[in-house]
C-alpha positions in Angstrom: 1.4 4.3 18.8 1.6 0.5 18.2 0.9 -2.5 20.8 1.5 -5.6 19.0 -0.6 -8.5 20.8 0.0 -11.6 19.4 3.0 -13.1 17.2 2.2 -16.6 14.5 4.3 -18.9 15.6 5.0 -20.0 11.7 5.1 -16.7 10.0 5.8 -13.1 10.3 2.6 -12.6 10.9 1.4 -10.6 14.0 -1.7 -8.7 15.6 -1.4 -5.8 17.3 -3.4 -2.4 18.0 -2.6 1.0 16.3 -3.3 4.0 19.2 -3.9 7.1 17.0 -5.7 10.7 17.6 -9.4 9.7 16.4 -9.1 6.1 17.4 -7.9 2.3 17.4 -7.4 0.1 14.7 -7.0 -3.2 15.1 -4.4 -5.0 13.0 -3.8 -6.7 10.4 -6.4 -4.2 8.8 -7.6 -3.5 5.3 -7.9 0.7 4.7 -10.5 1.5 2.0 -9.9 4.1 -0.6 -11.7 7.7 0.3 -9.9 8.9 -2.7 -11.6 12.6 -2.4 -12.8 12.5 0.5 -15.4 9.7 0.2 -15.6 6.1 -0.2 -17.7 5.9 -3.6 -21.3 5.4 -3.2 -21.5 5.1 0.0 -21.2 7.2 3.3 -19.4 7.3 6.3 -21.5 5.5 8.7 -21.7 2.4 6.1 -17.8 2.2 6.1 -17.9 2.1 9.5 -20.8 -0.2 10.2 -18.9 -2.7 8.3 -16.1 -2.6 10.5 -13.2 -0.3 8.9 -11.6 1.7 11.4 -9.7 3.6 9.4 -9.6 5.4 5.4 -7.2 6.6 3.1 -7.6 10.1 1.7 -5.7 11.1 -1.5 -3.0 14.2 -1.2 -2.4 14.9 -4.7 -6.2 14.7 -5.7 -7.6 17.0 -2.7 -4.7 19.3 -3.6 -6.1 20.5 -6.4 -9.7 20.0 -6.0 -11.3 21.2 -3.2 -7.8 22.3 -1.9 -6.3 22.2 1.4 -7.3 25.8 2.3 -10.8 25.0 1.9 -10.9 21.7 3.8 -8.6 23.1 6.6 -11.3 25.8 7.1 -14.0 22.8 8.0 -11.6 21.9 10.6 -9.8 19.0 8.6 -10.8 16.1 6.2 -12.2 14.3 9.2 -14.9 17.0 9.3 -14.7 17.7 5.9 -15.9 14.3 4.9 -18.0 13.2 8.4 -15.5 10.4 9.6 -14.5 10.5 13.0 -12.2 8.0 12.8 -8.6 7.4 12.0 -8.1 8.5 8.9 -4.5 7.9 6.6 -3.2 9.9 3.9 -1.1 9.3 1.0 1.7 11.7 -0.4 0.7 11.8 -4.1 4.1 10.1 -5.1 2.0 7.6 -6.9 -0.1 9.7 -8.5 2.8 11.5 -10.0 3.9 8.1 -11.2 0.3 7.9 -12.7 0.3 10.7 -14.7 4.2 9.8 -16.1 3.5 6.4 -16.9 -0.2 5.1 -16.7 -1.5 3.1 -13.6 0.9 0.0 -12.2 -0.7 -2.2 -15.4 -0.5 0.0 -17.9 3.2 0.7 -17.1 4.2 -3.2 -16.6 2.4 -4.1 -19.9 4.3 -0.9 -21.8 1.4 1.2 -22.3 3.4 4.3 -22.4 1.8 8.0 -22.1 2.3 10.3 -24.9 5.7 12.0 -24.8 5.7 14.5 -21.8 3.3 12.2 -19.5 0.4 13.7 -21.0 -2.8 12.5 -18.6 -6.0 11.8 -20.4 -7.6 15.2 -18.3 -5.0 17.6 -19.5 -2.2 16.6 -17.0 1.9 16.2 -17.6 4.6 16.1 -15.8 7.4 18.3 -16.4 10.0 17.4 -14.1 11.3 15.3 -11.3 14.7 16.9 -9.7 15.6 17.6 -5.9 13.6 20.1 -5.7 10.4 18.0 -6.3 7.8 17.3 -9.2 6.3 19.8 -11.5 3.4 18.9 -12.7 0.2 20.7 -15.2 -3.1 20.2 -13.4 -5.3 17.5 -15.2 -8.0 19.9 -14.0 -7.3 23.2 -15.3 -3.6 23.1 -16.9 -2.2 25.1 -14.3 1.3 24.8 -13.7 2.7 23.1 -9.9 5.1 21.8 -7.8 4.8 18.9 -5.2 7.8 19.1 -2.9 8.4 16.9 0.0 7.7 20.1 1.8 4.6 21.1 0.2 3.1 17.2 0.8 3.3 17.4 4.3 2.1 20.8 4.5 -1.0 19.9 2.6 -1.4 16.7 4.9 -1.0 18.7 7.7 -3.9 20.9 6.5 -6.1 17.4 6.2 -4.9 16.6 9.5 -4.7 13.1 8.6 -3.4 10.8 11.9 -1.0 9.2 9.6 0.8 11.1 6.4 3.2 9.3 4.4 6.5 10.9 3.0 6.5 11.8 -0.3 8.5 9.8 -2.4 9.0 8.4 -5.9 7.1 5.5 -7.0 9.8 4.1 -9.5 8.2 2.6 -12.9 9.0 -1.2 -13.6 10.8 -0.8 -16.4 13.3 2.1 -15.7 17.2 0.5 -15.6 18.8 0.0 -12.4 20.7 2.9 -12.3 17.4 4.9 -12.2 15.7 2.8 -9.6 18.8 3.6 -7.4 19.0 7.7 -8.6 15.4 8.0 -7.5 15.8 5.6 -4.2 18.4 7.6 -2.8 16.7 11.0 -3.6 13.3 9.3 -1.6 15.7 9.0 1.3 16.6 12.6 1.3 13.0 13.9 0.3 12.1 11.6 3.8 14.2 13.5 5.5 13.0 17.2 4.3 9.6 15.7 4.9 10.3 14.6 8.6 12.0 18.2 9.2 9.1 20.0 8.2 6.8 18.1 10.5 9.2 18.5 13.3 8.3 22.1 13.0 5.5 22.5 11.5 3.5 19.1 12.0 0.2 18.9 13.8 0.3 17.4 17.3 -0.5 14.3 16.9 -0.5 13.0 13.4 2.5 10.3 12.5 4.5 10.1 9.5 5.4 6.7 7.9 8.5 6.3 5.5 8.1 4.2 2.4 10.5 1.7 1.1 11.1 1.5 -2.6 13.8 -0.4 -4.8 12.0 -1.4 -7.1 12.6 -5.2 -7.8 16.3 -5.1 -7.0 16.9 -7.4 -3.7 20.3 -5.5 -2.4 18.0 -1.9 -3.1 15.6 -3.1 -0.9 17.2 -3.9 2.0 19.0 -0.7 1.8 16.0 1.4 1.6 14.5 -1.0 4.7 17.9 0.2 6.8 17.7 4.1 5.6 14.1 4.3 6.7 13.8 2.1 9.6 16.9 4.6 10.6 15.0 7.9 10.0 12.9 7.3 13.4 9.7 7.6 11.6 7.0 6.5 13.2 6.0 3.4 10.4 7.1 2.5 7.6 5.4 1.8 4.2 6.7 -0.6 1.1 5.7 1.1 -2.0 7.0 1.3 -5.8 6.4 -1.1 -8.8 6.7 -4.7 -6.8 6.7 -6.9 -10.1 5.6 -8.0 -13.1 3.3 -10.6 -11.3 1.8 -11.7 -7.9 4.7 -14.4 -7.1 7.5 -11.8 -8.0 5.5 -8.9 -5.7 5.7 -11.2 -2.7 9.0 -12.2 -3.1 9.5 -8.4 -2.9 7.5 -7.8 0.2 9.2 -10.2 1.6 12.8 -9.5 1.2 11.3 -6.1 2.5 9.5 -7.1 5.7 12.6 -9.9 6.8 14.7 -6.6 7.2 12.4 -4.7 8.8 11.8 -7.4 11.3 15.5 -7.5 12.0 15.8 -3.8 12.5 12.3 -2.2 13.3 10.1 -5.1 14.9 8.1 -2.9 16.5 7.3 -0.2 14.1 3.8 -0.9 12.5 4.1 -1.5 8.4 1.8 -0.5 6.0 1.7 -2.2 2.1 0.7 0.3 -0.4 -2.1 -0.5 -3.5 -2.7 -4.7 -2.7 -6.0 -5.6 -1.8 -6.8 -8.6 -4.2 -7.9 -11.6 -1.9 -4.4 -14.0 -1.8 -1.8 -11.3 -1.6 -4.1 -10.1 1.4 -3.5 -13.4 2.9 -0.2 -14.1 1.9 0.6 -9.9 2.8 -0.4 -10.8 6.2 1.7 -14.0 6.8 4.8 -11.9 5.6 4.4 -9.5 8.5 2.1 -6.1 6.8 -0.1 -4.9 9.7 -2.2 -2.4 7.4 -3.2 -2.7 3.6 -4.7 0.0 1.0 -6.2 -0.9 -2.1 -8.9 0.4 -4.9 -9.5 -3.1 -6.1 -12.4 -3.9 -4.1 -14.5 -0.8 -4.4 -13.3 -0.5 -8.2 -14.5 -3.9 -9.1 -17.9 -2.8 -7.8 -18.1 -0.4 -9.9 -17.3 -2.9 -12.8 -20.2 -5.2 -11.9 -18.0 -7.3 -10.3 -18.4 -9.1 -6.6 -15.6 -11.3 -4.7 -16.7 -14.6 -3.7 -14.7 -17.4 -2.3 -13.5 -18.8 -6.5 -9.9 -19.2 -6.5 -9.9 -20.1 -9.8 -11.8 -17.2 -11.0 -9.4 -14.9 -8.6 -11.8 -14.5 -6.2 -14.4 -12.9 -8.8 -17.8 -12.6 -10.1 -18.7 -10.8 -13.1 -22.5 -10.0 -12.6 -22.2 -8.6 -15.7 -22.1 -11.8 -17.6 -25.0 -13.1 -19.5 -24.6 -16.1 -17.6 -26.5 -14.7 -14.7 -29.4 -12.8 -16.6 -31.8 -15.5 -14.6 -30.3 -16.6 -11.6 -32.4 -16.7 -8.2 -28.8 -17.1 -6.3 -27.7 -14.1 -4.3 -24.0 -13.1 -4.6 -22.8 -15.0 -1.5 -25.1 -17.6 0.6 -24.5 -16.3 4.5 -23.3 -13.0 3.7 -24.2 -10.4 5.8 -24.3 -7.6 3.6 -27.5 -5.6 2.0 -27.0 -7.1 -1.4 -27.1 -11.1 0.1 -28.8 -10.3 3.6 -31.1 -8.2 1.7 -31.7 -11.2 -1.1 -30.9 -9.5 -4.3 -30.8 -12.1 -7.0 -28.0 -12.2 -9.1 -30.2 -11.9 -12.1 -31.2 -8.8 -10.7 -28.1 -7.2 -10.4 -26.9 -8.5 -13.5 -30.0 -6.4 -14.9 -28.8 -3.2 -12.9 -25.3 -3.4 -13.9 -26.2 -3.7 -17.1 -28.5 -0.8 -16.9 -25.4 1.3 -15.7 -28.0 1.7 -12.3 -25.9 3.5 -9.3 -27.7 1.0 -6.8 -26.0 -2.2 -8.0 -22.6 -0.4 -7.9 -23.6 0.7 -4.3 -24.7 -2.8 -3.4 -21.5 -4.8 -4.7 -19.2 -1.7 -3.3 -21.2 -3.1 0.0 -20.8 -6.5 -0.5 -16.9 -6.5 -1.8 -16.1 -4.4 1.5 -18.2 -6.8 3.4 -16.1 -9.8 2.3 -12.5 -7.9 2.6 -13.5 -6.8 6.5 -14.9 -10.8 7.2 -11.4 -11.9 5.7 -9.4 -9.8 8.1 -11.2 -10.3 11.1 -10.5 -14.3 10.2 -6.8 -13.5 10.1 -6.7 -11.6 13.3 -8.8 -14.4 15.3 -6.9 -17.4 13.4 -3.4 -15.0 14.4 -4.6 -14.8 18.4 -5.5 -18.1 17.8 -2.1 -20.2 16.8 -4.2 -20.9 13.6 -3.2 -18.8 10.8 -1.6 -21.9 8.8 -4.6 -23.6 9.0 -7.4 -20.5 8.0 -5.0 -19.2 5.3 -5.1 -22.6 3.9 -8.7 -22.8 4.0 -9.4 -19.1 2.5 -7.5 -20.4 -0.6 -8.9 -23.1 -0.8 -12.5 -21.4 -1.1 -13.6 -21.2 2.5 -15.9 -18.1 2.5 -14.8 -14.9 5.0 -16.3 -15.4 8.3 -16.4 -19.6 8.0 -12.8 -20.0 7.7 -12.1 -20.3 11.2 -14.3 -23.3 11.8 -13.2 -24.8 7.9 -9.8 -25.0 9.0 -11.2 -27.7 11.8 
């Protein structure tokens, strides 16, 4: 399922070719969020036309709303949702870490749910044992239980090409001894999960493991050697990876050295990054596929990536700073917003307004600028060049120039 093409002679870095049931996908390759079924604001044929071959649906969310039954009925999500294309899903062990503890920065920063993981629709979680999670619905209050078992099954109804195996996405600040209690119980849900698809798996669709460990180095590697030796077909790092960007990477990498050493060929997927320099750095460290809400979530903020390192890569067309500006986002950008020569000053105006098309144009835009930065890292890969184009892209190069900045 996975033809790698070209190694970096400095890094772990590699490009390569994922072979799956609705298509290719070249790698390394960002994979947008179609949370429920749709990457917000815009349709299918946009997402493609910008050059993603590939989307991440959400498990636990389509679970309860419109349910598997009813999307299996279309004839999948892929029909479900009009996207012919390969198409990943998650397991909804971060979501359950979600609803117990807040979002990654709400949990590092100790905002704590309520007592009982109350979620702010209703939600809670009621237990995590062998077995797997209960949970109340943050729709309706209804009482459920996620099980390795019951993830796949509901994947398998999506008929996703990849599914990931449900695990526990371990909180930052739970002790060791917990990180280690929940790792050890991800290994065995893996392999309930991979049983069940041995039998009752569509033909076709591959399962990827996920590493977790938490920040622990020794954890790590042992969760790299228990699912590199499951036979899954990739294998995903997940969990909390940090209190901050350096600490992440040095996480990621402990993670992706092992599974050089024993799965070189196995493709690996790095769950929730997507801000601009752990892209870059993500990709020098050996990840062949990223997922991440921050690009289209910014959008919906009012907020655009440019090439700023020192403003992390962001605009905030929000600001009163840009109430007059005749600039477009990005000078050479290819997308409707700059191609189309919006003014900042009138997006600032729409954002401010709360008006759906600036969130559509900057989801546009953001996208734009994510794809143009990976197909620079695939040519500057093939190329001998990564060194020099990641350089540049940090420096402030913009997304489809770095190739020729690096000289």
């Amino acid at each position: 399922m996975f033809a790698l093409r070209t190694r970096s002679p400095d890094s772990r870095a590699r490009t390569g070719t994922l072979r799956l049931s609705h298509g290719e996908v070249a790698t390394p390759a960002f994979v947008p969020l179609a949370t429920r079924g749709v990457v917000k604001t815009l349709v299918p044929d946009e997402v493609a036309g910008i050059g993603f071959q590939m989307v991440l649906g959400n498990t636990f969310h389509l679970l309860l709303s419109p349910g598997p039954e009813l999307i299996a009925r279309f004839g999948g999500l892929h029909r479900f949702m009009r996207w012919p294309r390969p198409l990943i899903t998650d397991s909804g062990g971060f979501q359950v870490f979600s609803m117990g503890h807040g979002g990654v920065a709400d949990e590092i920063k100790g905002r704590r749910r309520a007592p009982g993981g109350e979620h702010a629709g209703g939600g809670a979680i009621l237990s995590i044992d062998e077995q797997g999670v209960r949970f109340r619905s943050y729709l309706d209050g209804s009482l459920r239980l996620l099980s390795p078992e019951r993830s796949m099954e509901v994947q398998a109804a999506l008929g996703s090409d990849i599914a990931l195996a449900f695990d526990e996405c371990t909180p930052f600040h739970v002790s060791r001894r917990y990180t280690e209690t929940s790792m050890r119980r991800t290994h065995r849900w893996l392999e309930r999960c991979l049983s069940w698809h041995a039998e009752h798996g569509p033909p076709g669709q591959r399962v990827y493991g996920i590493v977790q460990g938490g920040v622990e180095r020794d954890l790590r590697l042992e969760s790299a050697a228990a699912v590199a030796a499951s036979g899954c077909d990739g294998i995903a790092i997940g969990g909390s990876l940090g209190r901050e960007q350096a600490q992440m990477l040095e996480v990621v990498g402990w993670t992706t050295a092992e599974l050089e050493r024993l799965a070189p060929e196995r493709p690996r997927h790095l769950l929730g990054i997507g801000d601009i320099d752990g892209l870059v750095t993500g990709v020098e460290l050996g990840i062949d596929t990223f997922d991440c809400a921050i690009p289209t979530r910014l959008a919906r903020h009012g907020v655009a990536l440019v090439p700023a390192p020192a403003h992390r890569w962001r605009l905030d067309l929000g600001r009163g700073i840009w109430r007059s500006s005749p600039e477009v986002i990005l000078d050479g950008c290819a997308c409707p917003a700059c191609a189309g020569g919006f003014s900042r000053a009138y997006l600032h105006y729409l954002v401010r307004r709360r008006e759906l098309t600036a969130l559509r144009l900057i989801t546009l835009h953001n996208l734009h600028y994510v794809a143009r930065l990976m197909e620079d890292l695939r040519t500057a890969i093939d190329r001998g060049r990564l060194a020099e184009v990641a350089c540049a892209l940090r420096a402030g190069a913009p997304p489809g120039e770095a190739v020729s900045a690096a000289g």
